[in-house]
Each structure stands twice: as C-alpha cells, then as structure tokens.
N, C-alpha and C positions, 0 to 999 in steps of 0.2 A: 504494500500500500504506500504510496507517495507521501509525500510531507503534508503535499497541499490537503490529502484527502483525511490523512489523520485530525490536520487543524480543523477542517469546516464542523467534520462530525463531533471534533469537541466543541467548537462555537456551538451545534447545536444542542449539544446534551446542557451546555451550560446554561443557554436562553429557555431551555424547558425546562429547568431545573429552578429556572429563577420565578419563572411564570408559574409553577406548580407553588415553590414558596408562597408568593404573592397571593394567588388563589387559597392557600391552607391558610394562613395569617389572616386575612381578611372573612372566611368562614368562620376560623374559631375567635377571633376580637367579636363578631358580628354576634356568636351563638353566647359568647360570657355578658357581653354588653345587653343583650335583648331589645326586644322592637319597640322602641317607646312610641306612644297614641300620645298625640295632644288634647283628644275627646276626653271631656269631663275637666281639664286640665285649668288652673290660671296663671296665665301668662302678665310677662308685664315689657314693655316695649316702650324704650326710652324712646324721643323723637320720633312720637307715631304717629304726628298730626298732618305729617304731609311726606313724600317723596318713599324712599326706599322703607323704613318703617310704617309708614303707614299701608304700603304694599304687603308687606311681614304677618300686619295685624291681621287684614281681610282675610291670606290665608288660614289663620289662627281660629278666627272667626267662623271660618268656612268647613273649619275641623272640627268642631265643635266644642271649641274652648272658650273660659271664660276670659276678655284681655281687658287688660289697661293699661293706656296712652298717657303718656305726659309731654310737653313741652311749654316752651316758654313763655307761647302769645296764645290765651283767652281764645279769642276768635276762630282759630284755627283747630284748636283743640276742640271746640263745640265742635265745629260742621266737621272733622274726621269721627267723633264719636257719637252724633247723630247717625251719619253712615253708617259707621259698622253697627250702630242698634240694631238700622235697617235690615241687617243682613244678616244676625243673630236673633240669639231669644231672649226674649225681655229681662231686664237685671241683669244682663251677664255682659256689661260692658260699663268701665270706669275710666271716664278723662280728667284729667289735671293738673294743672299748671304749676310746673314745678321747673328750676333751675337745676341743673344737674350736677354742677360746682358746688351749691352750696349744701353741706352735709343736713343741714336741720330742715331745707325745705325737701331732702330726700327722705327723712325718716316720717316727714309728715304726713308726703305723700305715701308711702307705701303702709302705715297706719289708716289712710283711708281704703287703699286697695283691703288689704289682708280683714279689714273690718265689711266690706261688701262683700266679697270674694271666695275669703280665706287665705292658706299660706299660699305663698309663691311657688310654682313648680316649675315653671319656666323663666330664666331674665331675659329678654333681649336687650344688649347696652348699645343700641344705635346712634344715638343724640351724637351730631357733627358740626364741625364748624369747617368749611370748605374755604381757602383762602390761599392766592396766587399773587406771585412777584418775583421778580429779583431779589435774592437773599441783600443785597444795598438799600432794596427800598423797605425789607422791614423791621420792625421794634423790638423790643424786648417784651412789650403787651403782645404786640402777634404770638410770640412764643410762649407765652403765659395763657393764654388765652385759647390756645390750641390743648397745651398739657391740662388745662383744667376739665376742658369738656373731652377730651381722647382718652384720659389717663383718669384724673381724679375724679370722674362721673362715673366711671364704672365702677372703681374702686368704692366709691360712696355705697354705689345701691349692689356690691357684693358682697360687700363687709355686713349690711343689713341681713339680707337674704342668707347666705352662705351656712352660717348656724341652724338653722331650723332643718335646710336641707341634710345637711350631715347628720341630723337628731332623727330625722326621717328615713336617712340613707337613702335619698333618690331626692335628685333636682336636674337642672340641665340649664346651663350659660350658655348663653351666643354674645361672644363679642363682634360687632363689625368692625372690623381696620379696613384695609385698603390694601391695594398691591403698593401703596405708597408706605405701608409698612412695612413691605418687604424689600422693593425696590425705589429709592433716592427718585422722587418728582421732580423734574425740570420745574423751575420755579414755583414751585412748593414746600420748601425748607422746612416751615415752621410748620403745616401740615403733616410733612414725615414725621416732627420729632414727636408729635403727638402722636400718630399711629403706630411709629415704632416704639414709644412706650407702651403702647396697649397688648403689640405681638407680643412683648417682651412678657409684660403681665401677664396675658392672658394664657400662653405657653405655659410658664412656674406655676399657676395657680393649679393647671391643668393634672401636673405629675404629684401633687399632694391631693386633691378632692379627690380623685379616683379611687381612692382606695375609702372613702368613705361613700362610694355609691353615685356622685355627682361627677358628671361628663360637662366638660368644657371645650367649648368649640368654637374657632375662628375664623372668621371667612374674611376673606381679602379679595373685595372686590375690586375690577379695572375699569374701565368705562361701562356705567350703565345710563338707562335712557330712565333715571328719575325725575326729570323736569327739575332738578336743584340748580343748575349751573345761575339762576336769575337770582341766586340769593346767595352765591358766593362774595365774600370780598375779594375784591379785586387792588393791587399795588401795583407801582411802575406805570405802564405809558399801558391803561386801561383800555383802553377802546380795543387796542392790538395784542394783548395777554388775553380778556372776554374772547374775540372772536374765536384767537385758536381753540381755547379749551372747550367753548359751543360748538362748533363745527367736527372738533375730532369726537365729542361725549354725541353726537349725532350719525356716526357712519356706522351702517353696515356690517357686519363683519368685527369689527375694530369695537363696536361696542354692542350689549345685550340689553334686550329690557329690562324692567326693575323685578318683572314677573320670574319671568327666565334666573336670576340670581336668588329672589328670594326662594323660589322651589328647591335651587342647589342647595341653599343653607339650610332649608329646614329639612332636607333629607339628609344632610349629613349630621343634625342634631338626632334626626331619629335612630342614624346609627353609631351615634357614640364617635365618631369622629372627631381628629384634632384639628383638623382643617382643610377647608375648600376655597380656592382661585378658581374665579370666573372673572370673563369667558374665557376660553381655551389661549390665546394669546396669550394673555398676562400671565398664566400659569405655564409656560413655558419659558416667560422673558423671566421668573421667579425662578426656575430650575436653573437658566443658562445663569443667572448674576449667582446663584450659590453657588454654581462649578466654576463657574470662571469671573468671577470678582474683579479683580484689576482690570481686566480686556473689558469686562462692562463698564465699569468706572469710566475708562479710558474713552469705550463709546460715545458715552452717558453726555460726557465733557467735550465732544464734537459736536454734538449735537447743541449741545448749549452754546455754539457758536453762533447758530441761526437764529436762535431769541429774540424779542426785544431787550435791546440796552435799559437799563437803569437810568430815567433821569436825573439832572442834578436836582441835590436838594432844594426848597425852597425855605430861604431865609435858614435857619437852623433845624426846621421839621423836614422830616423830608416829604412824598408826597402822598396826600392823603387816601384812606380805603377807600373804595366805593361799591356799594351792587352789583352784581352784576346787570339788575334789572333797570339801574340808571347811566348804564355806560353802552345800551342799547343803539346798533346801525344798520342800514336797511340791510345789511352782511348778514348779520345774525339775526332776521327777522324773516332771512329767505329760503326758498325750501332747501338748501342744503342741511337747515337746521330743523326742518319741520317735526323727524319724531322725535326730539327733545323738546318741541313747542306744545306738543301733542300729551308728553306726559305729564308737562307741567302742569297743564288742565287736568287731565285725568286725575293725578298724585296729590291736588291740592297743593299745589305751589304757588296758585297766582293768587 
C-alpha cells in the first residue's frame, strides 16, 4: 500500500472518529441535561419592550409560559405587554419599568414579578445599549455606560434569581452578548468591553451552576434585523458611521431576523447548551479569530483603514452622541434598508 493511500485512510478513520465523538458527547450532554419545556414556566426578559427581547418574549409566550418584561420607558413597556397579553392567557404577563444598572430598582422589580408569577425559572438578560464610533471620539461615560447595562445588569438580576434556582436545583440563564463579544467591532470599543464582560461572566458562572442543576447559556448574536439600529448612539462623523451599520444590519445573507436568532437561543436553552452564534457567518469569523488571533487582528486593523476618521474635537468635548433615528438620510430611509425599517415597526422600535 503506498504512502499516499495509508494517509487518506487514516485522515479518514480520524474524521469519523471525531464525528462519532461529537455525535456521542452531544447524545449523552443532551440525555444528562434533559429536554427542558418553557410551558407552565416564568420567564423574565430584560429589555422586552421592543426589538430582539421582545421577539424572545412572544416566543415564551407562544410556549406557554408565564413572562415578564422590563425596560426603561413606560410607554413602551405598556404597548409590548399589552401584546403579549394579547397573545397569552390572562394574568400571565408582567411589564415594568425598571433600570437595569441600578440594583434596588432590580430587586423591586423582580419582587413584583415573583409576587404575580412566582419564582423565576427562566432569566433572559437582554437589556442593550448599542453605541458606535471611533475609539477618539469616545468617553469614559461611553465605557461606563456600556459595562453597566452588559455587565452589571445581568449580574444585578443573577445574583437575585440565582439562589432560589440552586435551592430548587433547576433554572436556566440566557445571557445575550454579541459576536462583539467574541470578536473586536470596528468602531464599537466601548460596546465590546461590555459584551466581552458579559462572555466573560457568563462562561464562569456557567462551570459553577451546573453542578447545582442550573444551565447557563450564551448566545452571540451578529447582525440581526431587530429594527434597533434607530436607537443606537451614534459618535464621530454620524451620518457616515448610521448609514454603514443600517445598511450592512439590512443585507441578506450577512444578516438574520430577530425570529431566526431568537428560535437558535431558545433551543439551545432547551438543550442545556453553552453557547450559540448566529447567523452562520459570524460563527465562523468566531472560530477563525480563536484559531488564528493575530492574522484576524491584523485583518481587523485593515479594515479599519476604510472607516470614517474621527473628527477633531470641538472646543475640549469632543463630538457629541446622537440616535440613530436623528442622524437619518434618504441613504438609510431607502430600500437597501427596508427589512430593518420593516422590523423596527414590527419589534416596536418606533
């Protein structure tokens, strides 16, 4: 037998040997872990009052669980929780207006839920704060402000919840990060260090609950079509940072609906999973930056050659946030962006 023909047949005993692992690991995590039902269950879903959480809720909803929503603005929070009334069975739905940063208005709120409800059986820690620039144009609040609602919001309402679960020995976390947790955003600095605190957390937390019954699970989403991009802050020279990131959270291929991710994450809560990147892109450009780190760096940092520049400052501030929904041009109002205009309606973003 020749050289060449010994090697192939060990390539292939090796790639069936790896695929039969993969397959056995994945059977037996699936058979220890068990099939968890959201039916009968109560759910609680940071920033549910519009865009990707409020997508999370309906299917929650649609499960037969009982949920509740919090975020920051009143108004919002009614007409999402009106909805899913609509769409559930009466009583089994609680909205409330809570900040996620601050610990006493989380213990507050989750004392209203657990007193309508019951205990928690599900967290979703959604609540986001989406915010782009050149790392020159921003603050030290940018960065505070990111770690507060990425980082210290979920820690607020795990630290709540988390007890009662292990007394019960059965609960279930979804944290959302981003693939910008995984992988460095072209002008989104202060964005990553938030979400990459959260991978961070949310990973450690993961390898201690488990052995108390409670499955922690991450998902890292890449572009989806939540209708959010209108309520991002925006830094630097706004008009030209807004368009890219509406136009590319709008293509085809490159991005999925809100629907399409929240189905991933909540099947991979039901199987106990540590984590899921959607769409398939991202979760590839996540596999190539862990294997080859420097070379993507290196990418990463060509890329950022194309950018817009950083304007100078003005006076000693430099230049100020904005909406994205007030740095609007007929660019971004045109069908190139239509099914991100399409969700925002739908998501309750507008």
């Amino acid at each position: 037998m020749s050289l060449s023909s010994k090697f192939a047949r060990a390539a292939v005993a090796a790639t069936l040997t790896a695929a039969g692992t993969a397959v056995g690991y994945k059977l037996t995590t699936r058979a220890l872990r068990g099939r968890y039902s959201f039916a009968g269950k109560t759910c609680v879903v940071t920033g549910g009052s519009r865009g990707f959480g409020l997508v999370i809720a309906r299917r929650l909803v649609r499960a037969g669980a009982a949920v509740a929503i919090c975020a920051r603005d009143a108004d919002q929070v009614r007409r999402a929780a009106d909805e899913l009334a609509r769409r559930g069975e009466p009583g089994r739905v609680v909205g409330g207006v809570c900040d996620v940063s601050n610990r006493e208005d989380v213990r507050r709120f989750l004392k209203t839920v657990t007193d309508a409800l019951g205990p928690v059986d599900l967290l979703v820690n959604n609540a986001g704060l989406i915010s782009f620039g050149p790392a020159a144009s921003l603050t030290a609040q940018d960065y505070e402000d990111s770690l507060a609602t990425h980082f210290w919001g979920p820690y607020f309402f795990t630290e709540e919840v988390l007890p009662m679960m292990k007394k019960r020995r059965s609960g279930r976390i979804l944290n959302v990060s981003s693939i910008g947790g995984r992988v460095p955003l072209l002008h989104g600095n202060a964005y990553t260090v938030g979400k990459h605190a959260l991978v961070g957390y949310s990973e450690g937390l993961r390898m201690e609950a488990v052995r108390h019954g409670v499955y922690v699970t991450t998902v890292c989403p890449g572009l989806m079509r939540t209708g959010s991009p209108r309520h991002a802050l925006i830094r630097g020279k706004h008009e030209a940072e807004y368009a890219g990131f509406k136009i590319l959270d709008s293509l085809p291929g490159l991005s999925c609906s809100a629907e399409r991710a929240a189905d991933a994450a909540l099947e991979a809560v039901k199987e106990g999973r540590g984590e899921v990147i959607v769409p398939g892109p991202f979760s590839a450009a996540a596999t190539f930056h862990d294997l080859f780190r420097n070379f993507s760096l290196d990418l990463l940092g060509l890329l950022g050659r194309t950018m817009p520049d950083a304007p100078g400052p003005i006076g000693d501030q430099v230049t100020p946030a904005r909406r994205g929904y007030e740095v609007e041009t007929p660019l971004t109002r045109s069908a190139l962006t239509g099914l991100t205009q399409r969700a925002a309606v739908r998501n309750n973003e507008v």
